[in-house]
N, C-alpha and C positions, 0 to 999 in steps of 0.2 A: 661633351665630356661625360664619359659613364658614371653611374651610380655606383659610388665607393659601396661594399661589401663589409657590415660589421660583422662580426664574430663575439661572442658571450665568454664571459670570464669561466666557463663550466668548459665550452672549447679548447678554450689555450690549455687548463690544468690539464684536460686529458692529454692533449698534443705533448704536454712536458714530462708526464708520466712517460709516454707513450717513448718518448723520446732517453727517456732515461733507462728504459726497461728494456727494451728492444736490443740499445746496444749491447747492454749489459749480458742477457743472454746470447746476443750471438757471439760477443767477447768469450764465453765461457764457450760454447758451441766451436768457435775456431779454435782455443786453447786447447780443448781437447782431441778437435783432431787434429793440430797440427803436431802434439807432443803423440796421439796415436802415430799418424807416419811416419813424426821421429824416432819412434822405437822401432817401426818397421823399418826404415831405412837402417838402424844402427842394426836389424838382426840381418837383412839382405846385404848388409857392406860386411859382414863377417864370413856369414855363411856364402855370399860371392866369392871372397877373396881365396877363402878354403876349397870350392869347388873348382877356382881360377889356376891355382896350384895344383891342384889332380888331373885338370886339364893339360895343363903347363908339361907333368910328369907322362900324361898319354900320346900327346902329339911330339914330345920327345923319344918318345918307343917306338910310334908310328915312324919313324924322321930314319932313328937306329935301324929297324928292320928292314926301310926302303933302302937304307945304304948296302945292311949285310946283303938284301938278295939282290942288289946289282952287282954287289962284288962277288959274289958265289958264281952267279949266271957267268960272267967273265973270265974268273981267276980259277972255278975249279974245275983241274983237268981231269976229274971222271966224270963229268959231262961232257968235255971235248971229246972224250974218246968214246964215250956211248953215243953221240952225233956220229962218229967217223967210222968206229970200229965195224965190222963185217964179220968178225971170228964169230961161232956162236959160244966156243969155251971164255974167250977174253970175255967178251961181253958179261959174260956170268960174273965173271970176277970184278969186272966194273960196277957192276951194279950190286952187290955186294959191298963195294968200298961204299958208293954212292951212300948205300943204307947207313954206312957207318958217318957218314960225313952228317948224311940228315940228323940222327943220333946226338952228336957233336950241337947239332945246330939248335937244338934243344934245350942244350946245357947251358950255353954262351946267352939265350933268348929265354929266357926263361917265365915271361909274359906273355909266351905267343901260347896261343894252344895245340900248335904244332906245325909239320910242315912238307911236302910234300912235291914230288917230283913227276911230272908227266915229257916220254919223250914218243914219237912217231917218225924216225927219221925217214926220208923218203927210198925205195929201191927195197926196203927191208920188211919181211914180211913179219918179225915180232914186235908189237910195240910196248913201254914198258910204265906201271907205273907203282911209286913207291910212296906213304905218307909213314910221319912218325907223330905220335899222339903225347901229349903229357899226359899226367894225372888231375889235375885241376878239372876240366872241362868230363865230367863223364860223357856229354854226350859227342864230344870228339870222333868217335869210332865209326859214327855218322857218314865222315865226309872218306872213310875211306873207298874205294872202289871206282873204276875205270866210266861208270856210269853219270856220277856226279860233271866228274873233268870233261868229259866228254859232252856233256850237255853246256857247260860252261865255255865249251872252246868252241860248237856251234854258235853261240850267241856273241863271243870275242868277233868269229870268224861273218858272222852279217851285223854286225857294228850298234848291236842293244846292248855291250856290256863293255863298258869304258873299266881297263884294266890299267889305265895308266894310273891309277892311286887307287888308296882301298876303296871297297866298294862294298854294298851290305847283300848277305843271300842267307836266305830261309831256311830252314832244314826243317820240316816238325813242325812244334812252336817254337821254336829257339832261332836267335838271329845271331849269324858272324858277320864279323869283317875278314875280308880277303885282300892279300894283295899275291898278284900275280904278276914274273914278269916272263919274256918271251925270247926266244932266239933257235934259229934255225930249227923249226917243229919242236922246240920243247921248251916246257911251261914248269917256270920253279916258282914254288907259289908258298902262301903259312896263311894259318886262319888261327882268329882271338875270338873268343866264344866272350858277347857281351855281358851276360850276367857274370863271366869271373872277371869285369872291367868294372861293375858297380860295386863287389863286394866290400872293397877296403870301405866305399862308403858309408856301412854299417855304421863303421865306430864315432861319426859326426853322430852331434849330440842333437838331433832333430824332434825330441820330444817322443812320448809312447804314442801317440800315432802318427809322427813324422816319417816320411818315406821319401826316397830319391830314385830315381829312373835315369836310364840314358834314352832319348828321342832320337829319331831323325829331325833334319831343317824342316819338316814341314810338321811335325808337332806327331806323328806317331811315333807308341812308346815300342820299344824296339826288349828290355827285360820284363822278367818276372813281375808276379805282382807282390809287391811286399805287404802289402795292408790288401787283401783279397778283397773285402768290402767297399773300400775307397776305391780301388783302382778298378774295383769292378764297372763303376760308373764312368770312368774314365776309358777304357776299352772300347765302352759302348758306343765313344766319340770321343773318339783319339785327338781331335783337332781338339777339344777343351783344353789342353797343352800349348802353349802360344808358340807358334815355331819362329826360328830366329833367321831361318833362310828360307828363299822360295827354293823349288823343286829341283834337285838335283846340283844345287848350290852350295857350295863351303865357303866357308870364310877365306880374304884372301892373306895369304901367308904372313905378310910383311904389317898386319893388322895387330893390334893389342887384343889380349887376350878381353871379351867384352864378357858382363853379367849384367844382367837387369832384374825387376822382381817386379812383379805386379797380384791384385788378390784373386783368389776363384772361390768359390763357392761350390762344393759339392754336396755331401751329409754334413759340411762345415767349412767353415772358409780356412782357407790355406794362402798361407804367404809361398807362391812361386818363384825362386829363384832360379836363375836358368844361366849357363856358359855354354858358348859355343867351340868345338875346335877346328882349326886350322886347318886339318892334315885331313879331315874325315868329315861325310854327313854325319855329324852326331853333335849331338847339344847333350849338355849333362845337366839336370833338372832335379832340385830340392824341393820339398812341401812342405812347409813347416807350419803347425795348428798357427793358425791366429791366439785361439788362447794362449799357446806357451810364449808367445811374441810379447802380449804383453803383459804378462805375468801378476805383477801386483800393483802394475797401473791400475786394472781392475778396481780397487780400492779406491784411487786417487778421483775415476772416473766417475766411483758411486759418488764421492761426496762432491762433484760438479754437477753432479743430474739433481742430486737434492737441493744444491743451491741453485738451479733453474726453475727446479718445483717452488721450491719458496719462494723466488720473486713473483714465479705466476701466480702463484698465491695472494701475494703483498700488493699485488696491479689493484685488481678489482678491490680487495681492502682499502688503499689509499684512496682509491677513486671513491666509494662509502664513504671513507672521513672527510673529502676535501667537497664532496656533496653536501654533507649534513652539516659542515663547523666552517663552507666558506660560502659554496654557492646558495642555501640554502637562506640564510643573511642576507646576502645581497640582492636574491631575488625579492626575498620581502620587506628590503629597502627599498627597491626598485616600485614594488606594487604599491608602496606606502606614495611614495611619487607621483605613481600616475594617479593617486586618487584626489593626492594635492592639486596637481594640474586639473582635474576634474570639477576644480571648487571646494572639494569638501578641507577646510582649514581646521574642523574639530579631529580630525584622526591622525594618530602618534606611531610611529613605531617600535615594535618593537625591543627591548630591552633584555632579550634572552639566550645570546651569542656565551659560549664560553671561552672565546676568543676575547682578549683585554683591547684588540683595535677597535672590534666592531661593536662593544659596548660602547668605548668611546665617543663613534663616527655619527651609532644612532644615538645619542645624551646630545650631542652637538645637534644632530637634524631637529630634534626636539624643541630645542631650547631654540633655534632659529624659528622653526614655526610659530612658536607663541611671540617672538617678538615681531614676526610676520603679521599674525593674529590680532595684536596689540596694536601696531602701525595702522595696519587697514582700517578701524575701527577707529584710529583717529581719523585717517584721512577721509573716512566716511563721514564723519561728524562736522570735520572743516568743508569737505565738499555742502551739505545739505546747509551749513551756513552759510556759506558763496551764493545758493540758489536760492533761498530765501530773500537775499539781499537783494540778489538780481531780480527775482519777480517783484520785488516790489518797488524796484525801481522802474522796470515795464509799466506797473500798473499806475505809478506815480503822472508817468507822462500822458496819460489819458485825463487825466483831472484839470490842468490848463487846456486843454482846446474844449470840453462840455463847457468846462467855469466861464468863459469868455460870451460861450454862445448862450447861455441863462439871463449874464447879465446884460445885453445887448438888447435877450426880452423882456428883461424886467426895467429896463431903462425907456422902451418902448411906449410899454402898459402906461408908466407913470408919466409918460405927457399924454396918455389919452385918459388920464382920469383914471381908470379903472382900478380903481385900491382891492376891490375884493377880489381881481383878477390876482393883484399883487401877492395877497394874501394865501391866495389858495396855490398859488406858486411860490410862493415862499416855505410852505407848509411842504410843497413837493419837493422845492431844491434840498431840505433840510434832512427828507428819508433819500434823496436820492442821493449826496453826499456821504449821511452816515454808511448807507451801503456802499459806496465806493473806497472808506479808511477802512473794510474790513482787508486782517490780512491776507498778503497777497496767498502765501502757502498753502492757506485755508482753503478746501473746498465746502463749495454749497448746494445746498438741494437745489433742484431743476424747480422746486416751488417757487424759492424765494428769487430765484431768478428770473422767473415768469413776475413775480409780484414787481420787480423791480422794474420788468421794461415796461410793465401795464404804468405804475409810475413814469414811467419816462414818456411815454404817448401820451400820456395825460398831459405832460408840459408841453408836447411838441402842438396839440390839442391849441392848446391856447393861441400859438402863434398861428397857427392854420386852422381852422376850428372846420371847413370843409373841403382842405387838401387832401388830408392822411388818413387812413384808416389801418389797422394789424389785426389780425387774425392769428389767435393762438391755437395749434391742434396737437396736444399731448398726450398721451398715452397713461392711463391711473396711475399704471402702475410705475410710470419712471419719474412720478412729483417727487417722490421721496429718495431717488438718483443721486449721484454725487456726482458736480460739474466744475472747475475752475470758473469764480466769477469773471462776471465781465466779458466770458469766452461766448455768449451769446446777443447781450447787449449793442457790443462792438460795431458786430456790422447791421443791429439793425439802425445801430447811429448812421453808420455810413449809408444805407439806404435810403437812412432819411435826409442827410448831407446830399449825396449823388443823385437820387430818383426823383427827387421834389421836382413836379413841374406846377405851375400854379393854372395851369390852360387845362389842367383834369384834377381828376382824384388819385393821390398817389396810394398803391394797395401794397400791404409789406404781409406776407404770410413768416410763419414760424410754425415750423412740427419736428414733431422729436416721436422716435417709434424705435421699436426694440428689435435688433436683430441677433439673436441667439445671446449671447453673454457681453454680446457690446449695442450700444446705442449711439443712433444715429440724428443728426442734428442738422436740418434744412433753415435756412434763410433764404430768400427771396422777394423780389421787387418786380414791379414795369416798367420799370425806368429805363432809360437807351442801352445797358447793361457795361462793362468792361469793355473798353477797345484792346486789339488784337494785341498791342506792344505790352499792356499792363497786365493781360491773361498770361503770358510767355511769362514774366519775372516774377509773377506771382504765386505761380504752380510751381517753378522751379527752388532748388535747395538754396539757393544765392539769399548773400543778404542782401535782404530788396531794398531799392532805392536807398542805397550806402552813402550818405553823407547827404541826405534831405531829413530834418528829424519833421519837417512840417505834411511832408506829404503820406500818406495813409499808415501813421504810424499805428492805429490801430491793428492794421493785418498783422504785420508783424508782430506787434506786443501780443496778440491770441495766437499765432504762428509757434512764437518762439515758445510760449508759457504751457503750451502743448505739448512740445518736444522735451521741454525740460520733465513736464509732471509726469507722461506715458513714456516719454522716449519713443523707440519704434512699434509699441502698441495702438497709437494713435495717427488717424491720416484724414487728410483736409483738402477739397480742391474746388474750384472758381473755374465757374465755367458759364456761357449766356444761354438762356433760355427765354426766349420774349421779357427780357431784364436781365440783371445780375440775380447767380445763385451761387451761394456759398454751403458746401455741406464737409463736415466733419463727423468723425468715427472714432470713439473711445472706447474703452474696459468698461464695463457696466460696474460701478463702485457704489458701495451703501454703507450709512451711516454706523 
């Protein structure tokens, strides 16, 4: 199972900032542009639907014209008879009428920019050709001449110039539309000059630098430039114009009239609105400023960018307060903590929050410490009277097994007569006793414990006066040492108990030497030493020999009265050396 991942209460507040500020600005961020587009949609559904209806009114002209010069082509008989006729007088006179009919056709069409007759019949060596011009187009006067038609009916005649609908041709700089139609070598045709096909769209209210062009389907602008500087750059790269057909493509007839709008960027962004028609390569194309699009949004806008700024503002300010007046507190709660864990119970924390929880939280930790404080210090006081009690119950149980084996001697002496012997051990059980009711808690100089076992060999003396002999070797300077009594006594009883052979002299050494800030404390004998079973339980942590209170309760009573008084400062271990040798290691302590 992986190790869960904490996070700090400094974390989360930013994440909750983080989480409330974010949205909130991009809330304002989408608000504004979706109410931006909506304006731009509300000015391209107007300005579409206006351009949709001009369109509507052009391929309805377009649609008129195609019908009159199919019917012309068919139904007028001064074309039938300049096809047919051979006189060269008639002929004059037909083509005369003709003129007049073109004339006529003028009147009736009065959005064409004029219109124009070309015939070649075959067998005839005159061929004939007649246009009539309005006034609208000055440059009309252009397309008169046999030279034009002629290059036009080359290109019909090797199939680059689709005359079945109108079609666009260059004159200059100026672009027409043409339609032409055809029958038996002659060509009735009418041309609409584009710039007098955009002008009505002057009077849409497109803003002082709003402009409208007509295109071609592939995005070149086919009029004038109305804003010469804008459309300057637009010339440059005509395709910056989105075209609404690919190449040589119209919309097809039975299709709704379409607009769309999209933005461009030039010396300023322009809302392009764009229709296409039906009847012709030509798209009719509106620019209208972005600024007049949205007008006094402007305003609405400035005061959503200033409430963006403000909150960025308010982010890192919140994040300051919720530093200084939350995590700021808790962190030095926190430090107050780990110094409690550390042990130290005298240090509080602070009481300087101007927040009313976290006065509160730390008056509470406070007041828990001191009765922490208070507790431990009892329980410190009950403990150390627990182990007072106990070591002197340890040390109680060594006083029946000496007392038993004194009087056993003194019961001895006195059937052998010897009173003074009695005497002078009696004198010795009386220091040797009063030293054993001292208490157990107490520690004593390494003197008066030497003084005591030189006492206690003196008694053992009497009963073997040439078995025993002790050897003390201590170091000056650790007489004056601090030792739990009895913690060296102990085993030189037991050496004297275990190592006694009477077939030698039994030799018991004692030395005590200093090693750095703790002292070291040897006992030893010649005796047969510990067998292997009683060295294993006696070096080990176990309590030894658990329900025998007769057998080497001594170890354990210096064992245990070690552990209790050093704890794990002190350490002790049995082990044979041509005898038993017992050594222990304490804190060097002084009076």
């Amino acid at each position: 199972m992986g190790r869960k991942k904490y996070y700090s209460v400094s974390f989360w507040i930013k994440i909750i900032l983080l989480l409330i500020v974010i949205p909130s600005i991009a809330a304002l961020i989408y608000v504004n542009s979706r109410m931006r587009e909506s304006l731009r949609q509300q000015a391209a559904s107007v300005s579409g639907d206006m351009l949709g209806l001009y369109m509507e009114q052009l391929d309805g002209m377009f649609e008129d014209v195609d019908i009159y010069l199919t019917g012309m082509m068919s139904d007028n008989q001064n074309i039938v008879n300049l096809q047919l006729q051979t006189d060269r007088n008639d002929r004059q006179l037909t083509k005369f009428a003709l003129h007049q009919d073109l004339v006529a056709s003028t009147v009736s069409q009065p959005n064409v920019g004029g219109f124009f007759v070309y015939s070649c019949p075959l067998g005839m060596e005159d061929d004939f050709f007649n246009s009539v011009n309005t006034l609208k187009d000055s440059g009309s006067e252009n397309l008169d001449g046999k030279r034009i038609l002629k290059k036009m009916t080359s290109k019909i005649v090797d199939g680059t110039l689709d005359t079945s609908t109108w079609f666009r041709w260059k004159l200059g700089d100026s672009y027409y539309l043409l339609r032409i139609v055809y029958d038996r070598n002659t060509w009735l045709g009418c041309w609409v000059g584009l710039n007098d096909l955009v002008h009505p769209l002057e009077k849409l209210n497109l803003g002082a630098e709003g402009f409208s062009v007509l295109t071609s389907g592939q995005g070149q602008i086919l009029t004038d430039n109305p804003t010469d500087m804008v459309m300057l750059d637009i010339n440059e790269n005509y395709r910056d114009i989105e075209p609404f057909f690919g190449a040589k493509e119209t919309a097809p007839e039975d299709a709704a009239l379409e607009h769309d709008y999209s933005m461009k960027s030039y010396q300023q962004k322009y809302l392009q609105v764009s229709t296409a028609s039906h009847r012709a390569d030509l798209c009719l194309v509106a620019m209208i400023p972005d600024k007049n699009v949205l007008g006094n949004y402007r305003q609405v806008q400035s005061v959503l960018l200033v409430l963006s700024l403000i909150i960025l503002v308010l982010l890192p300010l919140g994040a300051l307060l919720v530093q200084r007046y939350i995590y700021h507190p808790l962190h030095d709660l926190e430090g107050t903590m780990e110094q409690v864990r550390g042990g130290n119970m005298d240090v509080r924390a602070r009481q300087e929050s101007h927040l009313k929880e976290f006065c509160v939280l730390t008056q509470r930790f406070n007041e828990m410490l001191d009765e922490i404080h208070h507790l431990k210090i009892h329980m410190y006081e009950q403990q150390l009277k627990e182990k007072e009690t106990y070591l002197q119950y340890l040390q109680l149980q060594i006083h029946p097994h000496f007392f038993l084996n004194c009087m056993s001697l003194m019961h001895g002496l006195a059937e052998l007569g010897k009173y003074k012997e009695i005497q002078k051990l009696s004198q010795s059980l009386v220091k040797y006793f009063r030293y054993m009711f001292k208490k157990a808690t107490s520690l004593i100089s390494v003197r008066e414990e030497m003084d005591h076992i030189k006492n206690y060999m003196d008694i053992q003396k009497m009963r073997f006066p040439d078995g025993i002999g002790c050897t003390i070797n201590v170091d000056e300077a650790l007489y004056e040492a601090l030792i739990p009594p009895l913690s060296i006594q102990t085993f030189v009883e037991n050496s004297v108990k275990y190592a006694l052979d009477l077939t030698r002299c039994t030799k018991i050494s004692v030395d005590i030497i200093k090693l750095g800030d703790k002292m070291k404390v040897s006992i030893r004998d010649n005796g047969r030493g510990y067998p292997v079973d009683v060295l294993t339980v006696i070096n080990s942590d176990e309590d030894i020999f658990e329900g025998d209170d007769t057998h080497r309760i001594g170890i354990r009573n210096v064992k245990e009265r070690l552990k209790l008084i050093f704890g794990e400062n002190s350490y002790i271990h049995f082990y044979n050396d041509h005898g038993s040798v017992v050594e222990y290691v304490i804190p060097l302590v002084w009076r």
